[in-house]
Structure formats: C-alpha cells, structure tokens
Backbone as CSV, one residue per row, in Angstrom:
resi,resn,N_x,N_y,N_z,CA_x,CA_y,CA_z,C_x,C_y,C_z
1,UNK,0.818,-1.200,0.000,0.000,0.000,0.000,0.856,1.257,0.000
2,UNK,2.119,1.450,0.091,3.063,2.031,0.463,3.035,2.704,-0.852
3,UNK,3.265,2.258,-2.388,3.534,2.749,-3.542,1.849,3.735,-4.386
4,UNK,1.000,3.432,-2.938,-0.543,4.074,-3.657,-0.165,5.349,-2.903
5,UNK,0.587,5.066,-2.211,0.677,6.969,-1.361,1.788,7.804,-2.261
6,UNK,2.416,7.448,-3.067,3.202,8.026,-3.537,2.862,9.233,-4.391
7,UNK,3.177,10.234,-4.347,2.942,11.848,-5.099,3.152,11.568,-6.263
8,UNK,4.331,10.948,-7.127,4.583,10.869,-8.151,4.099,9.781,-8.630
9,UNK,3.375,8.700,-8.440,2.253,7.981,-9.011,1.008,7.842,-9.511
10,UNK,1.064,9.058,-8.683,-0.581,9.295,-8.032,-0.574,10.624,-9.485
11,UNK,0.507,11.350,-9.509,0.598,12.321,-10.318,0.385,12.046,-11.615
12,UNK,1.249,10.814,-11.820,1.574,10.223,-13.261,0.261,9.054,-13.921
13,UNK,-0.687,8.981,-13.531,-1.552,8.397,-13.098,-3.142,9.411,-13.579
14,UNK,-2.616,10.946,-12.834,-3.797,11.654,-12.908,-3.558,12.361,-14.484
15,UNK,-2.541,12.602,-14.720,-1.682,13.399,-15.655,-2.455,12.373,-17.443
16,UNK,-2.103,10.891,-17.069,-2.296,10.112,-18.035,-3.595,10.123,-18.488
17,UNK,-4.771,10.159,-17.198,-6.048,10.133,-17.309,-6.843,11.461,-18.241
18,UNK,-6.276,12.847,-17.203,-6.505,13.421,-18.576,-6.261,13.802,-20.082
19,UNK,-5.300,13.568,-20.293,-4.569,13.437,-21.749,-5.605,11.981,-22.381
20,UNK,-6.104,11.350,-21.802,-6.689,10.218,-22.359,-7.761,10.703,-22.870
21,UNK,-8.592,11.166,-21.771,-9.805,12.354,-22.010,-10.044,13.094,-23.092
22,UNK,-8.631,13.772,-23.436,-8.772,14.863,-24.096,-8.352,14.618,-25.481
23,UNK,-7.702,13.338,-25.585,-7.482,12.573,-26.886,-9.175,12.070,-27.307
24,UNK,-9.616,11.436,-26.404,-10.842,10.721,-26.921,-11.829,11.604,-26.914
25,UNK,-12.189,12.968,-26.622,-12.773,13.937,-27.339,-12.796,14.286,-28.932
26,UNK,-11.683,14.189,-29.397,-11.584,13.986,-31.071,-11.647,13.128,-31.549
27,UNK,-11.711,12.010,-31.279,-12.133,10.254,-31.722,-13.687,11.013,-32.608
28,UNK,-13.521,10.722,-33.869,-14.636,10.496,-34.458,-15.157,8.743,-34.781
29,UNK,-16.034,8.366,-34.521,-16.428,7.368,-35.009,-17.511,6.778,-35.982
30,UNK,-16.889,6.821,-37.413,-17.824,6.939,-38.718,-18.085,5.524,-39.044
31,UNK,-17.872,4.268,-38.455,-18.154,3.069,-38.642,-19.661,2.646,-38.830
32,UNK,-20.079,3.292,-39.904,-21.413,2.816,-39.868,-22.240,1.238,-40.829
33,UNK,-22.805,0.629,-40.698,-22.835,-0.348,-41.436,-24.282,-0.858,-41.350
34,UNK,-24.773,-1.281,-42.236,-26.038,-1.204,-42.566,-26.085,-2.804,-41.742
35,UNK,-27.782,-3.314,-41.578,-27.820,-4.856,-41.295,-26.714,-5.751,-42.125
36,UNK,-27.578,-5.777,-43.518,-26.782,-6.452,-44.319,-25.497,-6.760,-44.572
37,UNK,-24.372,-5.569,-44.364,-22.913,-5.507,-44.016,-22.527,-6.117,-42.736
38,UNK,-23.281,-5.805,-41.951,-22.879,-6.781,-40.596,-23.148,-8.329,-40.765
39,UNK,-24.533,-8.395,-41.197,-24.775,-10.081,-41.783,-23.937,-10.701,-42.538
40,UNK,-22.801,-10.104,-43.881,-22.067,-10.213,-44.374,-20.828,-11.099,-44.096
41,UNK,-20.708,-9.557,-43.280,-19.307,-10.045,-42.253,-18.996,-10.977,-41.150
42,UNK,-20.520,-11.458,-40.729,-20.680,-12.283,-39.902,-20.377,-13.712,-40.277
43,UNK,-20.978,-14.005,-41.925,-21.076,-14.655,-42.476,-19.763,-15.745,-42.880
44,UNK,-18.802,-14.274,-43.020,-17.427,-14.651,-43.968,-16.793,-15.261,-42.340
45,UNK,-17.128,-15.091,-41.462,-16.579,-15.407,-40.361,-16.867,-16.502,-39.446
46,UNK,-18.260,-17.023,-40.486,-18.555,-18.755,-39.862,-19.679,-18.297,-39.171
47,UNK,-20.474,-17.332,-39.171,-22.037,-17.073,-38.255,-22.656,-17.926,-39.337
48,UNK,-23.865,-18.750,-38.647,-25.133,-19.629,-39.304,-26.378,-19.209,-38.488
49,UNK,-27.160,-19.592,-39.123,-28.653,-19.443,-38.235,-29.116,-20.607,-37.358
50,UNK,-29.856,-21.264,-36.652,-29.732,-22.350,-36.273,-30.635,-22.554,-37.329
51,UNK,-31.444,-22.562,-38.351,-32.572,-23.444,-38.801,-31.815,-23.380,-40.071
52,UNK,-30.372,-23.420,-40.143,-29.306,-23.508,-41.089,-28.950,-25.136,-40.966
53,UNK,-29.085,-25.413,-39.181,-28.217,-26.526,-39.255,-28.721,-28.154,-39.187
54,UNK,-28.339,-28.798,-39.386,-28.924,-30.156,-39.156,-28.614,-30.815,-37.709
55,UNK,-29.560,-31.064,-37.085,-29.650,-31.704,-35.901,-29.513,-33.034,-36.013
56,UNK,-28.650,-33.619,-35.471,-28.533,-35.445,-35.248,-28.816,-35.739,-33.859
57,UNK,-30.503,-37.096,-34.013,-30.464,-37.105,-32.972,-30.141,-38.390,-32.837
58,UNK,-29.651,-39.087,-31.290,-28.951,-40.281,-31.676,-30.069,-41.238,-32.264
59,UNK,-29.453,-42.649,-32.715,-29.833,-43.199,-33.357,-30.555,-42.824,-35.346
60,UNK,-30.615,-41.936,-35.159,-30.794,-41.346,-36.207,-29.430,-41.488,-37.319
61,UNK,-28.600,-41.715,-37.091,-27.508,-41.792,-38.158,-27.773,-42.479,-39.897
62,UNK,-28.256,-43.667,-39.645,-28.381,-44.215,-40.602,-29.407,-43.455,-41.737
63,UNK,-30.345,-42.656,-41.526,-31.123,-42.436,-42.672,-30.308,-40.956,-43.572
C-alpha cells in the first residue's frame, strides 16, 4: 500500500487520465454499417442461423 501513497504515481496516473480524455474527445467514429454488411461479415466469419443446421439425434444416423 506504500507505492498508492506516492505523489509521483498518483501524479503520473492523474496526468495520463486526462490526456486520455482529451485525446478521446476527437475520436470520431464513422463506422457505420447497414444490417446487411454486418450479416455479411458475420457470415465470412462462420455465423449460421440455427434453422441452417442439421440436428442429429442419436440413433438417427443411418437415414
């Protein structure tokens, strides 16, 4: 607990927080994407629907 009392931690710490702040004030975020582009991308990435998939139930193998 000794290194949470420290001035220059505590400083370097508060110092970082706002500069973080004040960076992520200009963050624009234009990522916009329609359903379909997200369905897309989901797609290329192995997403299915379940009434995509075939269910095996046991004994069922043979047909």
């Amino acid at each position: 607990m000794f290194f949470i009392s420290d001035k220059k931690i505590l400083f370097g710490i508060g110092i970082g927080l706002i500069l973080g702040v004040t960076l992520m004030f200009g963050y624009k975020s234009s990522l916009n994407l329609s359903d379909s582009k997200i369905e897309e991308r989901a797609r290329g990435l192995g997403m299915h629907y379940s009434d995509e998939c075939k269910a095996m139930i046991k004994g069922d193998e043979n047909k």
